[in-house]
LUMGU-631726 format. One record per residue (C-alpha): x, y, z. Coordinates in steps of 0.5 Angstrom, whole numbers, plus 2048, in hexadecimal, padded with zeros to 3 digits. Each point is the difference from the previous one (the first is absolute). Last residue first. Example, Ala and Ser with C-alpha at 12.3 -4.5 7.8 and 13.67 -1.06 7.14 Angstrom:
81B7FE80E;7FE7F9802;
***
This chain:
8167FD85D;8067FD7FD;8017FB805;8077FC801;8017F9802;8077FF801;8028077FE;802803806;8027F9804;8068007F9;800808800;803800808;8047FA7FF;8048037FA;801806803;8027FD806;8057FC7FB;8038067FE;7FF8037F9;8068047FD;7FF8067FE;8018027F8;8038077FD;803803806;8008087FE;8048027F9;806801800;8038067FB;8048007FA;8048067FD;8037FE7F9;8078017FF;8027F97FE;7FC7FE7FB;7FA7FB800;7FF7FC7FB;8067FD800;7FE7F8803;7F98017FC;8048017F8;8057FA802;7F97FB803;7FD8027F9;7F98047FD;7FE801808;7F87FF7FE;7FE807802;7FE804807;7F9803802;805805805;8058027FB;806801804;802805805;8027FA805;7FC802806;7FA8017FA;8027F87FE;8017FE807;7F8802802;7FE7FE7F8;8027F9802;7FC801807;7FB8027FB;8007FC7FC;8007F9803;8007FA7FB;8008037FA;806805803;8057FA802;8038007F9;801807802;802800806;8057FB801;8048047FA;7FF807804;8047FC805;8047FD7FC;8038077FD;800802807;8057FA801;8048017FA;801808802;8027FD807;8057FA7FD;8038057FC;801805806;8037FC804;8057FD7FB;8028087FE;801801808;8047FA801;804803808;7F9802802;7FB7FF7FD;8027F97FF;7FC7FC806;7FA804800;8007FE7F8;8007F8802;8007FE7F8;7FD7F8803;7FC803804;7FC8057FA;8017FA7FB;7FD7FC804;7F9805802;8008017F9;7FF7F97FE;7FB7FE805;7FC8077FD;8017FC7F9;7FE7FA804;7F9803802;7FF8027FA;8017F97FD;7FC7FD806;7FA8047FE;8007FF7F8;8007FA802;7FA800805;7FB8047FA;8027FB7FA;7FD8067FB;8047FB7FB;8038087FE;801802807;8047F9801;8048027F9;801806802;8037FD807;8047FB7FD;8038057FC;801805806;8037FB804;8047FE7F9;803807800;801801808;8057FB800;8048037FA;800807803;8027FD806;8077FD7FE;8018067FD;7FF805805;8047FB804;8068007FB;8008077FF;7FD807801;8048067FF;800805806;7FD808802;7FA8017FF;7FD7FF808;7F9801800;7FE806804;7FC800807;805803804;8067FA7FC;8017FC807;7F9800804;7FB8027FB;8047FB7FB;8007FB806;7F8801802;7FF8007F8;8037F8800;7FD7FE807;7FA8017FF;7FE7FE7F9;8037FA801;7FC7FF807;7FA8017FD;8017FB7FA;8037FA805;7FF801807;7F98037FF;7FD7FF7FA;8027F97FF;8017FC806;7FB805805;7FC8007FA;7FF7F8800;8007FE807;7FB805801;7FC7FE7FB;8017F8801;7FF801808;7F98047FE;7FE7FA7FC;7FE8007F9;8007F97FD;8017FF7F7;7FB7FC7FC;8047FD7FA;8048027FA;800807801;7FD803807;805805800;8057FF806;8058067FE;7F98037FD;7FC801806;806800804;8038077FC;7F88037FF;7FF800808;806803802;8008057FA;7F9802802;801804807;7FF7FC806;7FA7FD805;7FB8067FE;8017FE7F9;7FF7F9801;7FA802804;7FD8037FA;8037F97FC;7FC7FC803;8047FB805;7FD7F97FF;7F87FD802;7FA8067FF;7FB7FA800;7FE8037F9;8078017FE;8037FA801;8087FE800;7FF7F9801;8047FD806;8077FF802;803806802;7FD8037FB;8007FD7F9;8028037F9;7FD7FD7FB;8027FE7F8;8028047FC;7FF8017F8;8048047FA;7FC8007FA;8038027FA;7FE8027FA;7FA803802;7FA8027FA;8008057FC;7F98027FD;7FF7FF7F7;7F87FF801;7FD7F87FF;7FD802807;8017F8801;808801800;7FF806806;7FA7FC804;8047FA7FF;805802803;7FD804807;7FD7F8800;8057FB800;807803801;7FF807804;7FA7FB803;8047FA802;806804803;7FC804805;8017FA806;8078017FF;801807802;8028047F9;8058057FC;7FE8017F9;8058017FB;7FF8047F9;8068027FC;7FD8057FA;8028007F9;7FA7FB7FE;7FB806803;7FB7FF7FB;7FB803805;804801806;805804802;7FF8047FB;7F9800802;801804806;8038077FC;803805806;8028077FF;7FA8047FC;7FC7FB804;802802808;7FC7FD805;7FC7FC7F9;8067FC800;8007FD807;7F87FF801;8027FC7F8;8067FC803;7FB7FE806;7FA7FD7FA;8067FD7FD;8017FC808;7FA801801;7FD7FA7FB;8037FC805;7FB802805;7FA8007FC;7FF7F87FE;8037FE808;7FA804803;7FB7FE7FC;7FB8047FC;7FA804803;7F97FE7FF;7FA806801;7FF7FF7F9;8017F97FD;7FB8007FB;8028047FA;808800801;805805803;8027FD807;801805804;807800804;8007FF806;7FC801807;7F87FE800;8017F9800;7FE7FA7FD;8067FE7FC;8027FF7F8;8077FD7FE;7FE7F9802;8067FC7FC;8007F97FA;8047FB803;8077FF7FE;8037F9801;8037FC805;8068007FB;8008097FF;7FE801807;8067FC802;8058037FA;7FE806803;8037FF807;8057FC7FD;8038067FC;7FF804806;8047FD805;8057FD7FC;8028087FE;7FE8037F9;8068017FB;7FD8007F9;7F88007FF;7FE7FE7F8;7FD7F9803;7FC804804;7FE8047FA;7FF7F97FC;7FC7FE806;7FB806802;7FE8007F8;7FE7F8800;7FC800807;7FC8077FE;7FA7FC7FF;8017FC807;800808802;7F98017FF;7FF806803;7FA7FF804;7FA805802;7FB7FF806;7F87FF800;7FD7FF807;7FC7F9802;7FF800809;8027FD805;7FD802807;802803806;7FC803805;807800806;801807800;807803803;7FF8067FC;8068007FB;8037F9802;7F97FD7FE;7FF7FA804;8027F77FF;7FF7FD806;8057FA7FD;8038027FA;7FF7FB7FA;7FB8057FC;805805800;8057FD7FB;8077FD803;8078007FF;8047FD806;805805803;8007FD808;7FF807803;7FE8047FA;7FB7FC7FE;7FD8027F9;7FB8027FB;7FB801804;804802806;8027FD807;7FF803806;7FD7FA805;8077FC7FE;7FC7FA800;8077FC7FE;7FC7FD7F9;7F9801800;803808801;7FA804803;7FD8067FE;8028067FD;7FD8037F8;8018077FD;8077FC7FD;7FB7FB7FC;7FD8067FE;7FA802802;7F98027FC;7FC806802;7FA802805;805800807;7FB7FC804;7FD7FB7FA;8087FE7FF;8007FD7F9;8057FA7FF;8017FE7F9;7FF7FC7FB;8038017F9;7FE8037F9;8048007FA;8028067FB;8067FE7FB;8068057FF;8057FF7FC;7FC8017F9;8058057FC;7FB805802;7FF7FF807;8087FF801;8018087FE;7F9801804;8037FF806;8078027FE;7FD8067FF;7FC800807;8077FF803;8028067FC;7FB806802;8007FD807;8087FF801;8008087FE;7FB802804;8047FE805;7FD7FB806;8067FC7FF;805805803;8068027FE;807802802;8058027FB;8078017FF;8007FB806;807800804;7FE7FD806;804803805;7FD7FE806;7FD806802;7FD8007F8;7FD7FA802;7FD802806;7FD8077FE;7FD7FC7FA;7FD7FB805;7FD804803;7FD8057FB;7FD7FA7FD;7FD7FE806;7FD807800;7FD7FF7F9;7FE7FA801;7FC801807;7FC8067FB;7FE7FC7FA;7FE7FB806;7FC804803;8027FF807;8007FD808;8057FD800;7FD7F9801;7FC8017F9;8068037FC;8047FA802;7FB7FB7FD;7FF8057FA;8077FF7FE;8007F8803;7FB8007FB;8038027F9;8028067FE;807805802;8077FD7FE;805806802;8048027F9;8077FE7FD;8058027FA;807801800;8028037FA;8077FF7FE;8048047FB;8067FC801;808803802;8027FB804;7FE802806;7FA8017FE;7FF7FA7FF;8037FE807;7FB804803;7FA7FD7FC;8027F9803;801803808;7F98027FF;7FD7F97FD;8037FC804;7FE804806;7F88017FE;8007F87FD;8007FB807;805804804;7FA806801;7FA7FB802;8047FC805;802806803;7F9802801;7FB8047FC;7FB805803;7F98007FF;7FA7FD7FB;8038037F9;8047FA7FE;8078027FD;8017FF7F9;8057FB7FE;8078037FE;8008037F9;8068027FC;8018037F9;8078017FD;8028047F9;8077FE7FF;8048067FE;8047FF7F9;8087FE801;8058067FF;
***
């Protein structure tokens, strides 16, 4: 008997300020889902690991234009957010939030973990002070002008219209996006540093030491690596975050992006801590060499789950755990533009939900995983997309194998018949599918994991024509009911190496089966194909997948085109 393996599993922390988009779940949430799941499937012990991102300015900014004390804003957003994941069968073991008490006992730890080893250095910088609002701005607090496209709601950081990197003494009429005020002037501020060019040489042995990253990550950190590290702000003039535990710095709090990767141990500590007698955090991860760590990321979070959160971990000098693997994704688009979640561009995830059940969506998302490159959303390659797989190929399967044994064997499968070379045949077919598609899962390469589970449910429906039962039952009854007991084997198949895709049609079938409903990895296509023995009573499940009609499409492509969330 193998030893079980020990996986942990984060995605990137949503932000806190509204709902996600489509873009947002197939960007880490989904991989990371469908990931876990077939751990699971295989018998690992997994923890799945993630949490709503709650500081920073966008956080205050949402807050403000709702109306809300930021404390009580977060915690409704993150009931939001929450309510919507599990919706979307996200199997979170946990799911945290950054304002933890946890993530302020051990971010401020880390802090003073690298004080002392002499990795934080003080320096002061100049920034812009709003006379109106009586406090220094972020350059996230600060809209003006773009000099170079004279988009007229630009931030001071950057041009979300044409993507330029700015600072906020480059905006034209630059104003204070809390008040609206325009009395501002520059003024000197300390801040802390960590000193990452110090920690150059540890970060590039422990990169070197990472093995089977994708292209797209490596090349990423590589060219932050060759531009060369730059030593990091990770203190902020704001009255929302972490305090920062240093004489002098009162009334800072620290950076975002220092803190949030903190709550990935900091979530695992909120988890333990429901059930302490039961649950150890630090097993997974302080000195926790037996443990598989993988992060599933957007592309625009590599830099900093590869750069600055590591530097954080080996600059500790502590015994942390830090990721094996990193699988990171490009971006979706939407029917040709960006995803946005502050110009409310794209379908969001509650309306998605209003649209169709989960499974729709996490099968297209992750049949079209935005892997290798950008991926485009269009409502007639979704509809496209689930009318040929869910609809006529996996729905159909299902339907018309247990309408038959409803129809001819009262519900019952048929025990009568030896199998013979068809059944052979089949088994060896479905053996190097199942290989190929563990392998995949094991690359956690999304889309070929997809294309093998559709040819499984491919085969299926072939091995079902090609056996006709409906042709035999009379004058060949035994053959007839070989292949009907095959088929509804492969329908309980089909089911489970979909079930990380979409559970809970997979789980519908299951219960319809009377199978396990949270099914394991089939240990050989032979032991898959006699599962279900005959004499078992079945039932047929309702229609599982609508097909979508090009009114449909219409209607939801004019509905989206420019959608306001207010």
């Amino acid at each position: 008997m193998t030893d079980i393996k020990k996986t942990l599993i984060t995605s990137a922390l949503p932000y806190i300020n509204g709902i996600k988009h489509l873009g947002n779940l197939a960007g880490s949430l989904l991989p990371a889902d469908i990931h876990a799941r077939y751990r699971r499937q295989t018998g690992d012990d997994v923890l799945f690991i993630c949490a709503t991102d709650e500081h920073g300015t966008p956080a205050e900014l949402a807050s403000a234009e709702a109306g809300l004390p930021i404390a009580v804003y977060c915690a409704q957003q993150h009931g939001i957010q929450a309510d919507i994941y599990r919706r979307l069968g996200i199997s979170f073991d946990h799911f945290g939030r950054s304002s933890s008490p946890q993530n302020q006992a051990l971010t401020q730890h880390f802090f003073k973990s690298l004080d002392d080893r002499g990795f934080i250095e003080e320096r002061t910088l100049n920034q812009v002070y709003s006379l109106d609002d009586r406090r220094f701005l972020p350059d996230r607090y600060i809209v003006g002008t773009c000099p170079h496209c004279r988009f007229d709601r630009a931030r001071g950081d950057q041009c979300e219209n044409c993507s330029r990197l700015l600072e906020p003494t480059d905006l034209i009429r630059p104003r204070s996006a809390v008040s609206g005020g325009t009395n501002l002037e520059v003024r000197p501020t300390k801040h802390l540093f960590l000193r990452q060019q110090a920690l150059v040489g540890a970060l590039e042995t422990w990169l070197a030491s990472r093995k089977g990253w994708p292209h797209l990550v490596t090349s990423i950190a590589r060219k932050w690596l060759d531009e060369g590290i730059q030593d990091r702000c990770i203190t902020r003039d704001l009255a929302w975050g972490v305090p920062v535990p240093k004489e002098g710095f009162e009334g800072k709090v620290f950076y975002v992006w220092f803190d949030a990767p903190i709550e990935y141990i900091a979530a695992t500590q909120e988890w333990a801590d429901a059930d302490p007698d039961n649950r150890d955090w630090k097993k997974w991860w302080w000195q926790a060499d037996d443990v598989e760590y993988l992060q599933f990321l957007g592309k625009d979070n590599v830099p900093f789950h590869t750069v600055s959160f590591p530097c954080t971990l080996l600059g500790s000098g502590e015994p942390w755990k830090t990721v094996d693997v990193i699988k990171g994704v490009s971006w979706l688009t939407y029917e040709g533009q960006k995803f946005s979640t502050s110009q409310h561009r794209g379908v969001f995830l509650d309306q998605a939900l209003d649209l169709l059940p989960a499974d729709y969506w996490r099968w297209w998302l992750a049949a079209n995983a935005p892997e290798g490159s950008d991926a485009a959303f269009s409502f007639e390659r979704f509809a496209a997309g689930v009318n040929n797989d869910l609809a006529d190929t996996f729905g159909n399967l299902v339907n018309r194998v247990l309408k038959f044994v409803i129809a001819k064997y009262d519900g019952v499968v048929p025990a009568a018949g030896k199998t013979g070379e068809l059944e052979h045949s089949l088994a060896a077919e479905l053996t190097q599918h199942l290989a190929n598609l563990k392998s995949h899962q094991e690359e956690r390469s999304l889309r070929k994991a997809a294309d093998e589970v559709r040819a499984i449910w491919s085969v299926a429906n072939a091995y079902l024509v090609s056996g006709a039962p409906w042709s035999h039952v009379i004058k060949e009854p035994d053959h007839a009911a070989v292949v009907v007991r095959t088929s509804v084997n492969l329908v309980a198949l089909a089911a489970t190496v979909a079930w990380p895709f979409i559970p809970t049609t997979a789980e519908r079938v299951l219960e319809a089966l009377g199978s396990n409903s949270e099914p394991s990895w089939p240990s050989s296509a032979a032991e898959a194909l006699a599962l279900i023995e005959g004499g078992r009573r079945i039932d047929v499940p309702p229609i599982l997948f609508e097909k979508l009609s090009a009114e449909w499409v219409e209607t939801n492509r004019a509905k989206f085109a420019g959608v306001d969330r207010h």
